[in-house]
C-alpha positions as semicolon CSV with decimal commas, in nm:
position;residue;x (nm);y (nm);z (nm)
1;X;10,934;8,711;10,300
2;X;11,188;8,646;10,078
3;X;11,527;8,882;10,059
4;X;11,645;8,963;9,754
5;X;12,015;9,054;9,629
6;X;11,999;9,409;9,475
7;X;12,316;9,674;9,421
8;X;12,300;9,939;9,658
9;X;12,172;10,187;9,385
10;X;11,995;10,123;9,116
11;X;12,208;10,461;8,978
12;X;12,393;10,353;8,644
13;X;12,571;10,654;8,591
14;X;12,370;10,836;8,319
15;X;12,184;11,110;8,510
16;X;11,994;11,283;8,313
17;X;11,625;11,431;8,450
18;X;11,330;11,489;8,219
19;X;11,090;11,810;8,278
20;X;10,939;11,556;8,516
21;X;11,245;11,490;8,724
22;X;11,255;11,123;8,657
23;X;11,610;11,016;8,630
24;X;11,651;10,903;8,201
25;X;11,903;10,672;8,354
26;X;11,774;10,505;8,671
27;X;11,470;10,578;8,644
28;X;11,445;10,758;9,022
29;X;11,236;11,043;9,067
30;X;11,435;11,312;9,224
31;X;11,348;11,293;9,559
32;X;11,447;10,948;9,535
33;X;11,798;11,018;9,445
34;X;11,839;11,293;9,698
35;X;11,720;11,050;9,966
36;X;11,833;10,728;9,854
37;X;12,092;10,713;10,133
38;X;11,821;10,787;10,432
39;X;11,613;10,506;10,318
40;X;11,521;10,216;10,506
41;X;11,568;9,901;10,273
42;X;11,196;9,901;10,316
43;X;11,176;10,243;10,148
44;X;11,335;10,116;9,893
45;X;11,193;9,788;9,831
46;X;10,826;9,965;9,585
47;X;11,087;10,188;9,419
48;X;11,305;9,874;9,359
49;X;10,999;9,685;9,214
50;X;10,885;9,960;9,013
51;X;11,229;10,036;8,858
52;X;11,250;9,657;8,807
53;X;10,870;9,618;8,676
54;X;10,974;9,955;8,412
55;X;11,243;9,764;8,284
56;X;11,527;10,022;8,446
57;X;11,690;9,712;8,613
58;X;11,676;9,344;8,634
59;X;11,461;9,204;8,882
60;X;11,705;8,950;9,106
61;X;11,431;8,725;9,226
């Protein structure tokens, strides 16, 4: 398995939720954002590689 360097949010600062509460900015749902901090790094790992496969962020491989 290979570790890759990510921020510690993927949260850019331009929260804005659509009538599906997916974050406009980050592209997080909501209970994403609320838990972020909770989640084990492999938690976040599919919601990393779905942001990054979305385009929301850069993938860092």
């Amino acid at each position: 398995m290979t570790l890759v360097s990510r921020p510690l949010s993927p949260c850019i600062q331009h929260c804005q939720l659509d009538p599906a509460n997916i974050c406009q900015g980050c592209g997080r749902t909501l209970d994403e954002i609320t838990y972020w901090g909770q989640m084990t790094e492999a938690e976040k790992a599919p919601v990393w590689e779905r942001l990054e496969a979305k385009g929301y962020v850069e993938s860092r491989d």
